[in-house]
C-alpha positions as CSV (number, residue, x, y, z in Angstrom):
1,X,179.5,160.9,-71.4
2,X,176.8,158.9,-73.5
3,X,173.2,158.9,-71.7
4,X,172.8,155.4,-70.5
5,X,176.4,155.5,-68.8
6,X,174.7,158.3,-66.9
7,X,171.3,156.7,-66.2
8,X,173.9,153.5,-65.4
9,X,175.6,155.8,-62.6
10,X,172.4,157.1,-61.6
11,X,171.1,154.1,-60.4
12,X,174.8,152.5,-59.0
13,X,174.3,156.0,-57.0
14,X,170.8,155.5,-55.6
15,X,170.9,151.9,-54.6
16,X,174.1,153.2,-52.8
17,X,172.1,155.6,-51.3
18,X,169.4,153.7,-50.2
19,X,171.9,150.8,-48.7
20,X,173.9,153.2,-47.3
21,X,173.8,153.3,-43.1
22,X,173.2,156.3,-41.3
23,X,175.7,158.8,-40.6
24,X,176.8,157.6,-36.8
25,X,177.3,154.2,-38.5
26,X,179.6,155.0,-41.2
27,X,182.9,153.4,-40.2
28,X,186.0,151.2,-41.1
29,X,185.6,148.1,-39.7
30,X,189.5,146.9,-39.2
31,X,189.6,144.0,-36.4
32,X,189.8,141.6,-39.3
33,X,191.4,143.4,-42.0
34,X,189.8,145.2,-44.6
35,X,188.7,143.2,-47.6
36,X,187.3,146.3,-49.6
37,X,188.7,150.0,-48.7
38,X,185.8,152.5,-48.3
39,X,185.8,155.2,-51.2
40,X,186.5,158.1,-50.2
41,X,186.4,161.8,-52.2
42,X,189.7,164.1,-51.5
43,X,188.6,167.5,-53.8
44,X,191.0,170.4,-54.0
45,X,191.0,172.7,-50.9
46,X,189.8,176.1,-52.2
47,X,191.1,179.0,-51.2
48,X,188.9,182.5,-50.8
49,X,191.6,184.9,-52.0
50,X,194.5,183.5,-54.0
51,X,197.7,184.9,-52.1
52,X,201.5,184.3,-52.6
53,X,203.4,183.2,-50.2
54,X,207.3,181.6,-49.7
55,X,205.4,178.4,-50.1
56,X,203.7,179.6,-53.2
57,X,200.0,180.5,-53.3
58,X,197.1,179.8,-51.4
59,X,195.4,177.8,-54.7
60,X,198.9,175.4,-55.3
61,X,198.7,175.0,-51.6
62,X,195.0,174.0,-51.9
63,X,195.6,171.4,-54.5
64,X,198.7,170.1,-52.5
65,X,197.5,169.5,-49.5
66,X,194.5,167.2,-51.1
67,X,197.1,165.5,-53.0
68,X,198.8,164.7,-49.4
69,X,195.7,163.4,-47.8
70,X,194.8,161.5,-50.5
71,X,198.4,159.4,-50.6
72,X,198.0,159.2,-46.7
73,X,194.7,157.6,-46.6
74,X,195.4,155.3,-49.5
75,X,198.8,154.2,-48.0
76,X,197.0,153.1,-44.8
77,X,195.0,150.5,-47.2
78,X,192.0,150.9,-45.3
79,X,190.8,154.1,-48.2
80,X,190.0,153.8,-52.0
81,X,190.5,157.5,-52.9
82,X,187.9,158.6,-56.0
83,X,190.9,159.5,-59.1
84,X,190.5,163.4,-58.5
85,X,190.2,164.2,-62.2
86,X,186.9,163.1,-61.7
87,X,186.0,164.7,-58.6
88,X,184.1,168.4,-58.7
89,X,186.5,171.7,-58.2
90,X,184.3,173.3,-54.7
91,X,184.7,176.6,-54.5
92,X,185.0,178.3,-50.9
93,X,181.4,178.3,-50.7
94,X,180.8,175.1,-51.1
95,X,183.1,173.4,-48.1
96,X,179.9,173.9,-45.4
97,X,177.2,173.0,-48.3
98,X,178.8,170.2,-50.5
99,X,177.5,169.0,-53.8
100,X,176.6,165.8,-51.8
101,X,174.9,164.4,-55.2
102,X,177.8,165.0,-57.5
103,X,179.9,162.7,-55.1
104,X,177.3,160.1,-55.2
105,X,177.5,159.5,-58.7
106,X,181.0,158.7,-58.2
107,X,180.2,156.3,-55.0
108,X,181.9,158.3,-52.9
109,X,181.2,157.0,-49.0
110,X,182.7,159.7,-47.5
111,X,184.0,163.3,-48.3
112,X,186.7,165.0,-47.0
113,X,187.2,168.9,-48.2
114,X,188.5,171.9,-47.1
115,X,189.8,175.8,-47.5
116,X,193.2,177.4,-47.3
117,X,193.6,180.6,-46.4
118,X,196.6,183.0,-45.8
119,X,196.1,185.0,-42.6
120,X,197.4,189.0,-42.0
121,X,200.4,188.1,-39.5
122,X,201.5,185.8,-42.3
123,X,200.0,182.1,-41.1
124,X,198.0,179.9,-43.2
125,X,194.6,178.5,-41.9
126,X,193.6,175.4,-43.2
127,X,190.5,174.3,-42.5
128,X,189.4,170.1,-42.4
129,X,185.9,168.6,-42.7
130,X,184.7,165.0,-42.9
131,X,181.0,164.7,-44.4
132,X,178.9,161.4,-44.6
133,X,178.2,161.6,-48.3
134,X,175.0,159.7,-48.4
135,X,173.3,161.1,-45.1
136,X,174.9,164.7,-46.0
137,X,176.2,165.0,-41.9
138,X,179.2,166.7,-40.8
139,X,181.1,163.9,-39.2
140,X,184.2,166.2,-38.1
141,X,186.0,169.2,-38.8
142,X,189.2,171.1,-37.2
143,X,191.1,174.5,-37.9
144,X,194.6,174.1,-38.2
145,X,196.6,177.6,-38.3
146,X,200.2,176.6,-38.9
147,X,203.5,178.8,-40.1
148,X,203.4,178.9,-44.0
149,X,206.4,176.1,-43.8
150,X,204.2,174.1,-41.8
151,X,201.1,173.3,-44.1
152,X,202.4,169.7,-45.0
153,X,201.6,169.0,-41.4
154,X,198.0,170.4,-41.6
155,X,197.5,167.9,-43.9
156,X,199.1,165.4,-42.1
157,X,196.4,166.2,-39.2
158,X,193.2,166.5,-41.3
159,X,194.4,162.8,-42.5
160,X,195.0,161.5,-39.3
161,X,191.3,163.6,-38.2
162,X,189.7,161.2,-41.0
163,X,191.6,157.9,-39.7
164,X,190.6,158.5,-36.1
165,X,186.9,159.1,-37.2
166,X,186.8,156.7,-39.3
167,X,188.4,153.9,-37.9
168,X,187.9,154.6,-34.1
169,X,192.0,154.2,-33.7
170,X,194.3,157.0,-33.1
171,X,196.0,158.6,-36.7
172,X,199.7,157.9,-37.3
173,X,200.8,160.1,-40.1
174,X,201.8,163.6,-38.0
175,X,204.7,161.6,-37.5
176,X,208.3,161.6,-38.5
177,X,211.1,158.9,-39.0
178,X,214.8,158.5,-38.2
179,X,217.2,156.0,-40.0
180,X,220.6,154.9,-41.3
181,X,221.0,156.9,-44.5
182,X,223.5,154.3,-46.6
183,X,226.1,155.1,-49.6
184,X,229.3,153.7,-50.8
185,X,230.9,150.7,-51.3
186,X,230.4,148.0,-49.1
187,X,233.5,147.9,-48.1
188,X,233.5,151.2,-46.7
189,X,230.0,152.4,-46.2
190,X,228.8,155.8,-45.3
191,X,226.2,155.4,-42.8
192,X,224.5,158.6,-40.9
193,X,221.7,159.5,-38.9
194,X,218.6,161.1,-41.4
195,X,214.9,162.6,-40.4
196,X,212.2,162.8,-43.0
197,X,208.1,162.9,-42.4
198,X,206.9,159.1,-42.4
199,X,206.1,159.7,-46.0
200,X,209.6,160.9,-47.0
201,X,209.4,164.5,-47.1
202,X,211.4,167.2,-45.6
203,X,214.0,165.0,-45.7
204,X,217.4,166.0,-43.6
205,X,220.7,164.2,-42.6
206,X,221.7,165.1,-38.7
207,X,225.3,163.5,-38.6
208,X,228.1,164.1,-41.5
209,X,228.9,160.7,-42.0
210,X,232.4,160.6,-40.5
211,X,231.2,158.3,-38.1
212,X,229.3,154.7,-38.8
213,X,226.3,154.8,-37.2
214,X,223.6,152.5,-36.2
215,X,220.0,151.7,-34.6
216,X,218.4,155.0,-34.2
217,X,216.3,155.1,-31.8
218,X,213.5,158.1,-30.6
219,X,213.0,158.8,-27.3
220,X,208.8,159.5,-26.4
221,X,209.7,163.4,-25.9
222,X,210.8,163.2,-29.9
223,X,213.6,165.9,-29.3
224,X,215.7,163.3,-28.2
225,X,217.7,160.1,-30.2
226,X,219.9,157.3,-28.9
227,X,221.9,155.7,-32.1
228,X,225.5,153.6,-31.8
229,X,228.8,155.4,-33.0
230,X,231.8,154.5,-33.6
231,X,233.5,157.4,-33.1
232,X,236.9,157.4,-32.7
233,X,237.1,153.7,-33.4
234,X,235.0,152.8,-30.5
235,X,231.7,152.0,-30.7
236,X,229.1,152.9,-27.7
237,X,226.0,154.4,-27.2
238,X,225.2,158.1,-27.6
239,X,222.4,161.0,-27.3
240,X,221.4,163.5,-29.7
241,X,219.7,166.3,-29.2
242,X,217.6,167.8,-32.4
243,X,217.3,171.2,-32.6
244,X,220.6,171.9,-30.9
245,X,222.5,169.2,-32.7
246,X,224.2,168.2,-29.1
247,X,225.6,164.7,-29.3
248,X,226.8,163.2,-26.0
249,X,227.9,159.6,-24.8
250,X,226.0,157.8,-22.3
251,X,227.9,156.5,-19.6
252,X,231.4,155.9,-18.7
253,X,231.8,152.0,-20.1
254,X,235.1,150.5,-20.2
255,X,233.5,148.3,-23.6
256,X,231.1,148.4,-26.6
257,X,227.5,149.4,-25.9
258,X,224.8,149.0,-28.6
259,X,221.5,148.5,-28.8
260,X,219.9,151.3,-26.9
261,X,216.3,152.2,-26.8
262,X,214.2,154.0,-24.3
263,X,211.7,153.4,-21.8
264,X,208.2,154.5,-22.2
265,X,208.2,157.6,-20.2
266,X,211.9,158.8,-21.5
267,X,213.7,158.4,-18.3
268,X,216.0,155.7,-18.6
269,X,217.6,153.8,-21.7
270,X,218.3,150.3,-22.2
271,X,221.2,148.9,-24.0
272,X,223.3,146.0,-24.3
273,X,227.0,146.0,-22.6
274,X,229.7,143.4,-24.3
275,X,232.4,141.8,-22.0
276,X,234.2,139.2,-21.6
277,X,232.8,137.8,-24.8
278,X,228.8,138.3,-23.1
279,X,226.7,141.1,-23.6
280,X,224.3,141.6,-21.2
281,X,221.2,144.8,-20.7
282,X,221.8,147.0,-18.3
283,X,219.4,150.5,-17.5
284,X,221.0,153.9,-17.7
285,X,218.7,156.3,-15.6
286,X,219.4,159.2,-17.4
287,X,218.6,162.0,-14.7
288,X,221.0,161.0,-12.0
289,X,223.2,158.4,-14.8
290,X,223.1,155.6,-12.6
291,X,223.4,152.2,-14.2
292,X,221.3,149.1,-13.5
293,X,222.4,145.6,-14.8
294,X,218.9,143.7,-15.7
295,X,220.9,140.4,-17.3
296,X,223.8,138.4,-16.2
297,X,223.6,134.9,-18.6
298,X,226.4,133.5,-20.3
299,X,225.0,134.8,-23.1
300,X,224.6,137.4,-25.8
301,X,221.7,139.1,-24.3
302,X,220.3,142.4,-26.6
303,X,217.7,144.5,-28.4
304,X,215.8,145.3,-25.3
305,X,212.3,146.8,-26.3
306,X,210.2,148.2,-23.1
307,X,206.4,147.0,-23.0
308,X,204.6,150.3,-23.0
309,X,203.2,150.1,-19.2
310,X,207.2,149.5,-18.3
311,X,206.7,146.3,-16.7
312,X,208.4,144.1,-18.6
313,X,211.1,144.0,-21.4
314,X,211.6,142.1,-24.2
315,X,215.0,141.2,-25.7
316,X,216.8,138.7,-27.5
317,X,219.1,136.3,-26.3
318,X,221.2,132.9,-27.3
319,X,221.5,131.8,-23.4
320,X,218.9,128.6,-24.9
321,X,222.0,127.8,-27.5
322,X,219.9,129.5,-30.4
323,X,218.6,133.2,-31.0
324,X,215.3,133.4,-29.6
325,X,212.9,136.1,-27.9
326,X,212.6,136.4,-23.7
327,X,210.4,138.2,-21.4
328,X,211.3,139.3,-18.4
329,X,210.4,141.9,-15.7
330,X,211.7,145.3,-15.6
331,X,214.0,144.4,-12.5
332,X,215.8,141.6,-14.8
333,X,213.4,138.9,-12.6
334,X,210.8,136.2,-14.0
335,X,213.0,135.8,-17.5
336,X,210.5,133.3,-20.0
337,X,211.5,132.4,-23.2
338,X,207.9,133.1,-25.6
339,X,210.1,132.3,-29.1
340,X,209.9,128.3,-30.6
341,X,209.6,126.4,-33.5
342,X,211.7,126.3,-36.4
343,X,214.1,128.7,-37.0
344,X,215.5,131.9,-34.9
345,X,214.0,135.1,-33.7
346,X,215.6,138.3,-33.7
347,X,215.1,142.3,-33.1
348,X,212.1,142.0,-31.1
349,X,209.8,145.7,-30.3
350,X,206.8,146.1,-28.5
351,X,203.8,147.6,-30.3
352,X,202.4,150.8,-28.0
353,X,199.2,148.9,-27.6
354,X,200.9,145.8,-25.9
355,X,199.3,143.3,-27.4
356,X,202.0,142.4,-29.7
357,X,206.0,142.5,-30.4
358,X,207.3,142.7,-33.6
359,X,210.7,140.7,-34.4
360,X,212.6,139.1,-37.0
361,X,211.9,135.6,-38.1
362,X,215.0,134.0,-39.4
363,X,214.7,130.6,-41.4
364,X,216.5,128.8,-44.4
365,X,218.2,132.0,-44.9
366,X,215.5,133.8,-45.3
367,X,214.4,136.4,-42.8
368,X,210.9,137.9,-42.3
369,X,208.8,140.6,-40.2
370,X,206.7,139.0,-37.9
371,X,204.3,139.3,-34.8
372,X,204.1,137.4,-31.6
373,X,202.1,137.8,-28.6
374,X,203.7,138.6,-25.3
375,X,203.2,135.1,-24.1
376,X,204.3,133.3,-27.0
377,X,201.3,132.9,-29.2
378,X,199.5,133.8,-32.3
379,X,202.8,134.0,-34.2
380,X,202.0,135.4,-37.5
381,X,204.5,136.1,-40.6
382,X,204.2,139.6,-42.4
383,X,206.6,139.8,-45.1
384,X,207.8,137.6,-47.5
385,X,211.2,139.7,-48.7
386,X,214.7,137.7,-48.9
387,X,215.7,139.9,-46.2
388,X,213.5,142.1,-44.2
389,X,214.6,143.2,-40.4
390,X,215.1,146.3,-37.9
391,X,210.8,146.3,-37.1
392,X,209.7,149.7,-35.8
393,X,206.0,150.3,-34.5
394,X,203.5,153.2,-36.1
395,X,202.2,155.0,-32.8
396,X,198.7,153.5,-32.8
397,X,200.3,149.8,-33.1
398,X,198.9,149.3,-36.6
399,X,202.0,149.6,-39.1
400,X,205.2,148.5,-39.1
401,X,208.0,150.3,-40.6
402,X,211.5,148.2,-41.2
403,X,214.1,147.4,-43.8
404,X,214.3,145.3,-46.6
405,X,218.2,144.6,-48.7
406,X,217.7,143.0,-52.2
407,X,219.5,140.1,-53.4
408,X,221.8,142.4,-54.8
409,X,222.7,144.4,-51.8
410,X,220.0,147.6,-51.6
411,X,218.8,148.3,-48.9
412,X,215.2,150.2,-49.0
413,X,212.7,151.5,-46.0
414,X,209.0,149.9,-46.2
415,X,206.1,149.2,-44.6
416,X,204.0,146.8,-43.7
417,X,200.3,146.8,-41.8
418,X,199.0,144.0,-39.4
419,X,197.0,142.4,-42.2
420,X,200.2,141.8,-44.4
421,X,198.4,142.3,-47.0
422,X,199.1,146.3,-47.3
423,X,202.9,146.6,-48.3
424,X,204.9,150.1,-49.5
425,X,207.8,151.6,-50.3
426,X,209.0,154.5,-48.4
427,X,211.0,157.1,-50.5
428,X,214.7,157.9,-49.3
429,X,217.3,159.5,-51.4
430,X,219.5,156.9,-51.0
431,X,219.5,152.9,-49.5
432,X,218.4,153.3,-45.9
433,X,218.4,151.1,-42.2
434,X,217.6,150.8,-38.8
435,X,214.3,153.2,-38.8
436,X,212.4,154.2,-35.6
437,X,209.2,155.7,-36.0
438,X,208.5,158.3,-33.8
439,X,204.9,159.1,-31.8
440,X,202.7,161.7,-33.0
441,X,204.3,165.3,-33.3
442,X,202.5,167.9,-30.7
């Protein structure tokens, strides 16, 4: 590098240095949205003692799990990851004693490093730390010892370490996601239940595809999922169970059910019953299987989202002569309609904060992700796709995961953040619906 680019880094690097805030300060500031992402340096994770092992070595693992972190904190918009080419190669030594000036130089706010290391009863450990680059203070670090199978999740929770320190919200990206994998004509699509990590990987498919199915939904325990099936040519409600693969109906209803989700503490399911040309939400306690009817409008009545203090429920409904949003109580009581203006309203879900639902805006054709507050105000438009739908909440009410079909017919899983500004693509093998995020692993 010629000398005065040097001296010119130099200087960008001290006036940094003497601007920068003290250590206890050093924080993204996200009430308003972010207008510039805080650099942020992701070296590779050193290991001690390269080792094999079924996931290959320690050093591949190293350099992976960086590469993981850094997509994770650049996804959530609010990080400008430094291009690693140019960051340093820290050896094991270096993780409690960084070369704080070297990341200077590149501007570097904040430094997040590490170690992996393969343990004698065949674990990994990999260790985490968060450094204020311009103070040189430890901000956080954690251990995580994990199968050899599990390190993509020990960099899933030094990411969501950095978030939570750095933004004073809870992470979001130990998590996993459960959709409508889609192939075929459209004519006769295949549609089955898949499971991936919210950024795509360890991708699986849970049903065979025999049966269509539709709006998955996970239950807070995570080891459970309501989704619609039409099995044997009639479509209703069912349960499945991961890890066993158990799939069960709910309830013994003479007609369609669709449209389940669950209640914030997992014990009873809402879901929308069709008769006599009405649907209306009823409650499935799922303990003792007794059924509660919440709605009883002339009406089509559905997509019932839980507020997360289960005191009220969202849902759409027609009973007004035009798709709109409704509150009501949890005992069916106090029903408001919070939805107006031009257009319709559609698919509503409750963010796990509360202070917002998430629905489908529908007008001219066009149909958009959008936020509303529980009373009917501050209705803001997120997306601007032909046709975007099926909203699903990140756990710390931040990010909004939904799906978005082309002109031509694709259908795709993306992403959207309460700015709007911070859209992307989530990888699937093949077109994809319906997603529900799930909370944070344990």
């Amino acid at each position: 590098m010629p000398t005065t680019a040097r001296v010119r880094r130099l200087l960008a690097a001290l006036l940094a240095l003497a601007a920068a805030p003290a250590a206890a300060q050093l924080r993204v500031d996200i009430t308003e949205g972010l207008a510039a992402p805080m650099p942020v340096a992701v070296p590779v994770f050193p290991t001690p003692t390269v080792t094999p092992t079924p996931a290959g070595d320690t050093a591949t693992i190293g350099e992976a799990v960086a590469r993981i972190i850094t997509a994770n904190l650049q996804g959530s918009g609010l990080f400008r990851p430094i291009d690693r080419a140019a960051l340093p190669r820290p050896t094991h030594a270096e993780i409690l004693k960084p070369a704080f000036f070297a990341y200077r130089t590149l501007a570097a706010q904040a430094l997040v490093s590490g170690f992996v290391t393969a343990n004698a009863d065949g674990t990994l450990t990999v260790g985490c730390y968060l450094h204020d680059v311009f103070s040189e203070e430890e901000l956080a670090r954690q251990g995580f010892t994990v199968p050899v199978a599990g390190w993509r999740r020990a960099a899933h929770k030094c990411s969501d370490m950095v978030y939570t320190r750095l933004t004073g919200e809870a992470g979001y990206f130990d998590t996993r996601i459960v959709y409508v994998s889609e192939t075929g004509p459209r004519t006769s699509r295949i549609k089955r239940l898949a499971i991936m990590d919210q950024d795509g990987a360890n991708h699986r498919f849970l049903t065979s595809g025999q049966n269509i199915v539709l709006t998955p939904r996970f239950a807070p325990s995570q080891q459970t999922i309501s989704y619609m099936s039409f099995e044997g040519n009639r479509p209703r409600v069912w349960l499945y169970t991961l890890g066993s693969g158990r799939q069960e109906a709910v309830g013994t209803f003479q007609s369609m059910t669709f449209a389940p989700s669950f209640s914030p503490d997992g014990s009873r399911l809402l879901l929308s019953v069709m008769a006599s040309g009405n649907a209306d939400i009823q409650a499935v306690d799922l303990a003792s299987r007794r059924i509660t009817r919440l709605t009883s409008a002339s009406a089509i009545d559905t997509s019932p989202s839980m507020s997360p203090d289960g005191r009220r429920i969202v849902f759409e409904s027609d009973r007004g002569g035009t798709q709109q949003l409704y509150v009501m109580n949890a005992d069916g009581s106090g029903v408001t309609r919070i939805s107006f203006g031009e257009g319709r309203a559609a698919s509503p879900a409750w963010s796990p904060r509360g202070d917002l639902i998430a629905f489908v805006r529908i007008r001219g054709g066009q149909f958009r992700i959008a936020v509303i507050r529980p009373d009917g105000t501050g209705e803001r438009v997120l997306t601007d796709g032909w046709q975007d739908e099926n909203p699903s909440w990140s756990p710390n009410g931040r990010v909004i995961v939904f799906t978005r079909t082309e002109r031509g017919g694709r259908s795709t899983l993306r992403s959207v953040d309460l700015t709007g500004r911070n859209e992307r693509a989530i990888p699937t093998p093949l077109e994809a619906s319906d997603p529900s995020w799930s909370s944070l692993l344990p």
